[in-house]
C-alpha positions in Angstrom: 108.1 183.7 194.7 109.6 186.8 195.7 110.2 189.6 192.8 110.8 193.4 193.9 108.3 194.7 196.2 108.9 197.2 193.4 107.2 195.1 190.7 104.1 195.5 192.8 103.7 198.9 192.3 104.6 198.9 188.5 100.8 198.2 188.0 97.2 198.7 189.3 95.7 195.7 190.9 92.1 194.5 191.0 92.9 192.6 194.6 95.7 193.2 196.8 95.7 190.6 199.6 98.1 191.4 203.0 98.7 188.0 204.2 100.5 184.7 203.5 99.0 182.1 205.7 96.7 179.8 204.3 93.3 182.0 203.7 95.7 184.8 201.9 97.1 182.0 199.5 93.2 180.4 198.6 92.0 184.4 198.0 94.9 184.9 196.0 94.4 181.2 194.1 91.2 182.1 194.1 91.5 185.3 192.5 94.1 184.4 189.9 91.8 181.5 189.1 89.1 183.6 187.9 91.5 185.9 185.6 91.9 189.2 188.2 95.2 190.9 188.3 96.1 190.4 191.9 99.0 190.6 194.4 99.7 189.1 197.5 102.1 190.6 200.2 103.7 188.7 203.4 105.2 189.7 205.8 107.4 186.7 207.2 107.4 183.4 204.7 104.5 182.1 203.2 102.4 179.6 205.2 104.5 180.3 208.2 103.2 181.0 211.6 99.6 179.3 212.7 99.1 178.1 209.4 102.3 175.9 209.7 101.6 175.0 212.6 98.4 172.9 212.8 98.0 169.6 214.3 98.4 168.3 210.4 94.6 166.8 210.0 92.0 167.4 207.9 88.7 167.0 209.4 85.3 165.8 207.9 83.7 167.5 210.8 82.6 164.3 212.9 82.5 166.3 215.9 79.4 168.9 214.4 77.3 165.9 214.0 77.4 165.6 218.4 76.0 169.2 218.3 73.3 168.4 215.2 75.2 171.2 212.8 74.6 168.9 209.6 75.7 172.3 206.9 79.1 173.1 208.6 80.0 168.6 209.2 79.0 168.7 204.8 80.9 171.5 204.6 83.8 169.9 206.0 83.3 166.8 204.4 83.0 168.2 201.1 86.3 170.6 201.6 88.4 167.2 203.2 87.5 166.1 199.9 88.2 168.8 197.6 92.0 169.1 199.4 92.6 164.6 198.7 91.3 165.9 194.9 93.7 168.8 193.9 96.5 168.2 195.8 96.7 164.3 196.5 100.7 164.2 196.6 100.4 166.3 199.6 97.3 165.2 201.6 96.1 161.8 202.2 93.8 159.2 204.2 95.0 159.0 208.2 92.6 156.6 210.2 91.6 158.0 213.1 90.3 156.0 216.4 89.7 156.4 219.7 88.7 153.8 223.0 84.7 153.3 223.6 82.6 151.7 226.3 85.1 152.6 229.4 84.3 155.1 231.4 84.6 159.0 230.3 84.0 157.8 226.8 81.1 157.2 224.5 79.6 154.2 224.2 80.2 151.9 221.5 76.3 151.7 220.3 76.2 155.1 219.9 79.3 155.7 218.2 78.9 153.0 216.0 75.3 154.8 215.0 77.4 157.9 214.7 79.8 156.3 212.2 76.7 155.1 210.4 75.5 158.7 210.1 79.1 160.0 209.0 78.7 157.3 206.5 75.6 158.1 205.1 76.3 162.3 205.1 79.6 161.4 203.3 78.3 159.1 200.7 80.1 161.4 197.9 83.2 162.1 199.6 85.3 159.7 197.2 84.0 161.0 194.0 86.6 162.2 191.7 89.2 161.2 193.7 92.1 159.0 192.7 92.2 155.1 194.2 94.8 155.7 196.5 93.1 159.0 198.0 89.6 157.2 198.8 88.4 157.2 202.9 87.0 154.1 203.3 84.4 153.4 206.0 84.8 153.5 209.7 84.1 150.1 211.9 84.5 149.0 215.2 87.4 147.8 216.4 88.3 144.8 218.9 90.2 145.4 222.0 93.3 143.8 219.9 92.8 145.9 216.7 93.0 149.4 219.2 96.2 148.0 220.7 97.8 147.6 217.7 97.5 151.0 216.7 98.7 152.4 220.0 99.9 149.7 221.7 100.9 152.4 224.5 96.8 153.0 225.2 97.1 150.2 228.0 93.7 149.5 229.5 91.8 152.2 227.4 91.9 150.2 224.8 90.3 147.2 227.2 86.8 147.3 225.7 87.9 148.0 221.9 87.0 151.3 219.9 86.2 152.7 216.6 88.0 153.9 213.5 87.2 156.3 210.9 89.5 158.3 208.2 90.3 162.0 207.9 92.9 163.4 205.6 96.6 164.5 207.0 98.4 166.6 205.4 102.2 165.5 204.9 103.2 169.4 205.7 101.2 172.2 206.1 103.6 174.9 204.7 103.9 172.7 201.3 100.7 172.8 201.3 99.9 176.6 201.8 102.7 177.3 199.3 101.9 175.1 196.7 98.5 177.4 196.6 100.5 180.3 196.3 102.8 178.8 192.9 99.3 177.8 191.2 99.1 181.8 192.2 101.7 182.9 190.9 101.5 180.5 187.8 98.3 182.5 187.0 100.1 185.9 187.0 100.0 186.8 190.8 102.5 188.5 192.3 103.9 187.0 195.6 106.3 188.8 198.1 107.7 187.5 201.3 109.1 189.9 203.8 107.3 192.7 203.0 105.1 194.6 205.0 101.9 196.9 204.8 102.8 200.1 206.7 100.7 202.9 205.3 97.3 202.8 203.7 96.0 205.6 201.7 92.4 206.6 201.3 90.1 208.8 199.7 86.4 209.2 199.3 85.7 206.1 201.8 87.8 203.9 199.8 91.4 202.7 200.1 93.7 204.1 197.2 97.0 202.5 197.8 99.3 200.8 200.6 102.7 201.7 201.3 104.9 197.9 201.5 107.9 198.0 203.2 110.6 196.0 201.3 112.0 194.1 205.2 115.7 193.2 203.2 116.1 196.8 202.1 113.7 199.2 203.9 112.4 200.8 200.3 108.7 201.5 200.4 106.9 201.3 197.1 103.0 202.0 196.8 100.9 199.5 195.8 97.4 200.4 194.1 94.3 198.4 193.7 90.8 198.2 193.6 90.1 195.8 196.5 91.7 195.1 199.3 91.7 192.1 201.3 93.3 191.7 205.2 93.8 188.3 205.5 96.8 188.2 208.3 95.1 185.9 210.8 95.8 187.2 214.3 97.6 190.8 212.9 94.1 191.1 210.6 92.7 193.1 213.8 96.1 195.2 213.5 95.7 196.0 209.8 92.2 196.8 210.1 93.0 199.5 212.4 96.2 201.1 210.4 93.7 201.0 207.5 91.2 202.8 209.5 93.6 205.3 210.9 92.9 204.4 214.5 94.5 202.0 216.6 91.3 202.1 218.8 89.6 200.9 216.1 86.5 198.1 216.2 88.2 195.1 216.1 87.2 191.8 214.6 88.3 189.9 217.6 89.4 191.3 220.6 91.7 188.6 221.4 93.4 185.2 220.4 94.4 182.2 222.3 97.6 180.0 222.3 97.4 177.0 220.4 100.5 174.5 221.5 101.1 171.2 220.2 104.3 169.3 221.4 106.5 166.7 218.8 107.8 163.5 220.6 110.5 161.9 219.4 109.2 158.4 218.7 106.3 156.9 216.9 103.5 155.9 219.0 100.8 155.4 216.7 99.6 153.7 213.6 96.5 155.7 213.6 96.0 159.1 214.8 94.5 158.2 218.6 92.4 160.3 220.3 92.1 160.5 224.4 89.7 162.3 226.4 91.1 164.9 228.7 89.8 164.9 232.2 89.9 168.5 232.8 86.8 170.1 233.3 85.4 173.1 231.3 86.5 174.9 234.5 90.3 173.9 234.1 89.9 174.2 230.3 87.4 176.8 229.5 89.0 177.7 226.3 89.4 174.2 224.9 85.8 173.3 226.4 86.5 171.0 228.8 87.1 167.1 228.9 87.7 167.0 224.7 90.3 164.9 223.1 93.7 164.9 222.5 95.1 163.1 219.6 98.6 161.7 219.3 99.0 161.7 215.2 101.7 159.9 213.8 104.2 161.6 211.3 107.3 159.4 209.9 109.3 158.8 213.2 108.1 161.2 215.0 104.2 162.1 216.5 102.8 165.1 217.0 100.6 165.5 220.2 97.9 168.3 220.5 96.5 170.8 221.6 96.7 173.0 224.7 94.7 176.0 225.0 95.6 179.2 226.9 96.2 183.0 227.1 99.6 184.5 226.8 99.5 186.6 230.3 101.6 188.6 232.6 105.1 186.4 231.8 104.8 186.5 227.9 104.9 184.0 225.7 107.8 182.0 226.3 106.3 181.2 229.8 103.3 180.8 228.1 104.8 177.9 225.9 106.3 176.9 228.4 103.3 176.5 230.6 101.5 174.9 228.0 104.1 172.3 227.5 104.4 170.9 231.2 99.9 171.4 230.9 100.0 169.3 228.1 102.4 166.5 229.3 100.1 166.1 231.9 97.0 166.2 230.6 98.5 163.5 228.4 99.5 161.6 231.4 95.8 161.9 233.4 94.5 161.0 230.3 96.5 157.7 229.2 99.5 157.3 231.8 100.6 154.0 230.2 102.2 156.2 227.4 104.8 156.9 229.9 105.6 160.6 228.3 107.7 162.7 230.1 109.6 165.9 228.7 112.6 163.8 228.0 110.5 162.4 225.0 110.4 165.7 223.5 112.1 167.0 220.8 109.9 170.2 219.6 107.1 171.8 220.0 104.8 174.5 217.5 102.4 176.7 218.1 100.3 179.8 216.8 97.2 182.1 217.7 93.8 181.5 217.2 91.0 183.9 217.5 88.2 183.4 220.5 84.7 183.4 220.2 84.1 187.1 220.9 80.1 186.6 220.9 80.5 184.2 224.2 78.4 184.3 227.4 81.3 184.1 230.6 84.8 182.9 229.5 85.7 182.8 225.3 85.9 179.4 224.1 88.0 179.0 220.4 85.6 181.1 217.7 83.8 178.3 215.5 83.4 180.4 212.6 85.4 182.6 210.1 84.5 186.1 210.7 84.7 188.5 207.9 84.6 192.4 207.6 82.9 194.3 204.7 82.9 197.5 203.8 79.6 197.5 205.9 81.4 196.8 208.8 85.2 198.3 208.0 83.4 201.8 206.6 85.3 201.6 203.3 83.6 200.6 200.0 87.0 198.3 199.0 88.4 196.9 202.0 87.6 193.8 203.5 88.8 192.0 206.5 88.8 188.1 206.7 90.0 185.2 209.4 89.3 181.9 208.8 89.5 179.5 212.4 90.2 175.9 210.4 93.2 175.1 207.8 90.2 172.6 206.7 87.6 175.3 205.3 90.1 178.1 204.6 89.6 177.3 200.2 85.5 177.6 201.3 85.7 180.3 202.7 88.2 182.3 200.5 85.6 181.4 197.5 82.9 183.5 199.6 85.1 186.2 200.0 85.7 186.6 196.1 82.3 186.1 195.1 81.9 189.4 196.9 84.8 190.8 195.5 84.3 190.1 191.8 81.6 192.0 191.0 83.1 195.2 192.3 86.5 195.0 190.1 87.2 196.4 187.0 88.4 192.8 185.2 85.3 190.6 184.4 85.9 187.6 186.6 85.3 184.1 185.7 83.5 181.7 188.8 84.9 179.7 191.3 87.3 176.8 190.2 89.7 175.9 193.1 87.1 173.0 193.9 88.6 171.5 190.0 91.4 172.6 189.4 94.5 170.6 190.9 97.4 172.4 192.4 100.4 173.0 190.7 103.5 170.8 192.3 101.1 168.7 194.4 99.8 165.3 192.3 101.0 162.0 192.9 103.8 162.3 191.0 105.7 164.0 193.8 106.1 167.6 194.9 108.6 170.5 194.3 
């Protein structure tokens, strides 16, 4: 996936897209898809960083249906749905479940209503989707049934729960990557390790971007018509070097600290979620009393998320503050699980942007935000980051319905929703 920064110059582009994470790899799918010439530049390696980084689950959106936003839980459900179609070999059912009728959790009747609701809203979501990829219903489950998923949920699991299914996906890097190959298998041109340094502009639109080869140091300029910044918390960065000022409008002004911690045993059979007891006070980025889920993977289970700023120590004290947070959030929250840090054995994190439009503190931004050349001043530039691995294909296919009709290539329409991705059936992945 890596030919000479060089290559990318050889030719004029109709998209350039500066960013390897998972929204760059569906805009440049995306874009391939419909027949543009495109090229897609990254910094680091592909799907690295945040996008590698994620708790692993693909959500149907239960959680919007609390708050009555019906369009973004479909949305969800339909791209949950979409991933289990065109790449089942790499995402797959997970049941989901957490304790009810205890105290600091909902009540059975009205989850079990809220189940009926998910239900109902995702009456479709197994359509076109092989046998072994379909998300059966959610049910109730007996005090025994809970326990035997998590046996270490001790008395929360006194008064049973319930059970749904979400998707999981086996490793978010494959997953991002095998976007970019069904790229590249289209006629895209990938580079890792390569960075946008310069951009040149004319006439209030961008002409070219100097890429820095990072092996060699060689810059080569890379033309196109459009431009898309899709380099989730270094987007802000970009769109100021495109602008020419680093006191540029930004997009966001800042990001938050996402950490998730691995423990070195399986403690699940489900992926379990327990309500935090810290207040919106204690947690105002995460919101306040919200679930943490412990989501098994092989041996191992990831446990996530804490929420914070990276302050006055950096971030290395900043992981490390979130660690020892998120241990004991974990231990207010279920302390028969008996973790302490000797059970870990890694942890990940990345950056995700904050809710700029919020009254007092910034809780995590709910919605992609995207910069047009309304908003960046240049007629082919746009600006683009996605807040949910989930919806990043979604929104990547509203970003190129804007884009087609301004290149030179007649574009074809949308068909990442069809078309599976290359490397990621059933059959096994390379």
């Amino acid at each position: 996936m890596r030919p000479e920064v060089q290559a990318l110059g050889s030719t004029r582009h109709d998209l350039l897209v500066i960013g390897g994470g998972i929204l760059g790899a569906c805009l440049a799918w995306d874009a391939a898809l419909r027949g543009l010439k495109v090229a897609l530049v990254e910094r680091g390696q592909l799907g690295g960083a945040t996008s590698a980084n994620s708790l692993r689950i693909i959500h149907g959106g239960l959680r919007y249906l609390a708050r009555g936003d019906l369009p973004r839980m479909r949305e969800s459900i339909r791209e949950r749905s979409v991933l289990l179609r065109i790449a089942p070999g790499l995402v797959e059912p997970i049941p989901v479940a957490i304790p009810s009728g205890i105290p600091g959790y909902p009540g059975r009747a009205a989850l079990r209503l809220g189940l009926a609701f998910n239900d109902l809203l995702s009456a479709d979501r197994n359509r076109h989707l092989h046998p072994r990829r379909h998300l059966p219903a959610g049910r109730a489950l007996s005090s025994g049934q809970l326990s035997a998923l998590c046996p270490g949920l001790g008395p929360l699991a006194r008064a049973g729960g319930v059970l749904w299914y979400d998707a999981l996906m086996s490793r978010p890097e494959h997953l991002t990557r095998a976007f970019v190959r069904s790229a590249t298998e289209h006629g895209c041109l990938v580079t890792e390790n390569a960075c946008a340094e310069r951009f040149t502009s004319s006439g209030g639109r961008v002409l070219s971007v100097a890429i820095r080869d990072c092996q060699t140091g060689a810059f080569h300029e890379v033309a196109a018509s459009q431009f898309a910044l899709a380099a989730g918390p270094w987007t802000d960065e970009m769109l100021a070097r495109a602008l020419g000022s680093a006191s540029a409008t930004r997009m966001t002004p800042r990001h938050a600290l996402g950490v998730n911690l691995v423990v070195g045993r399986r403690l699940a059979e489900a992926a379990i979620g327990v309500r935090s007891e810290r207040s919106v006070t204690e947690d105002p980025i995460g919101g306040g009393h919200r679930f943490l889920f412990l989501v098994p993977q092989e041996d191992t289970t990831l446990v996530g998320t804490w929420y914070g700023m990276v302050e006055d120590g950096g971030l290395e004290a900043a992981l490390e503050r979130g660690s020892l947070a998120l241990l004991e959030d974990l231990d207010r929250a279920c302390p028969s699980l008996g973790l302490t840090s000797a059970d870990l054995i890694g942890r990940q994190w990345g950056r995700l942007p904050l809710d700029q439009d919020a009254e007092g503190p910034a809780g995590l931004a709910d919605r992609p935000r995207l910069a047009g050349p309304a908003e960046t001043g240049l007629a082919n530039l746009y600006a683009v980051e996605t807040v949910k691995y989930t919806t990043a294909r979604a929104v990547a296919e509203r970003v190129l319905d804007r884009i087609a009709v301004r290149v030179p290539t007649r574009a074809g329409r949308c068909r990442t929703a069809e078309v599976p991705l290359v490397g990621a059936g059933l059959e096994g992945t390379t």
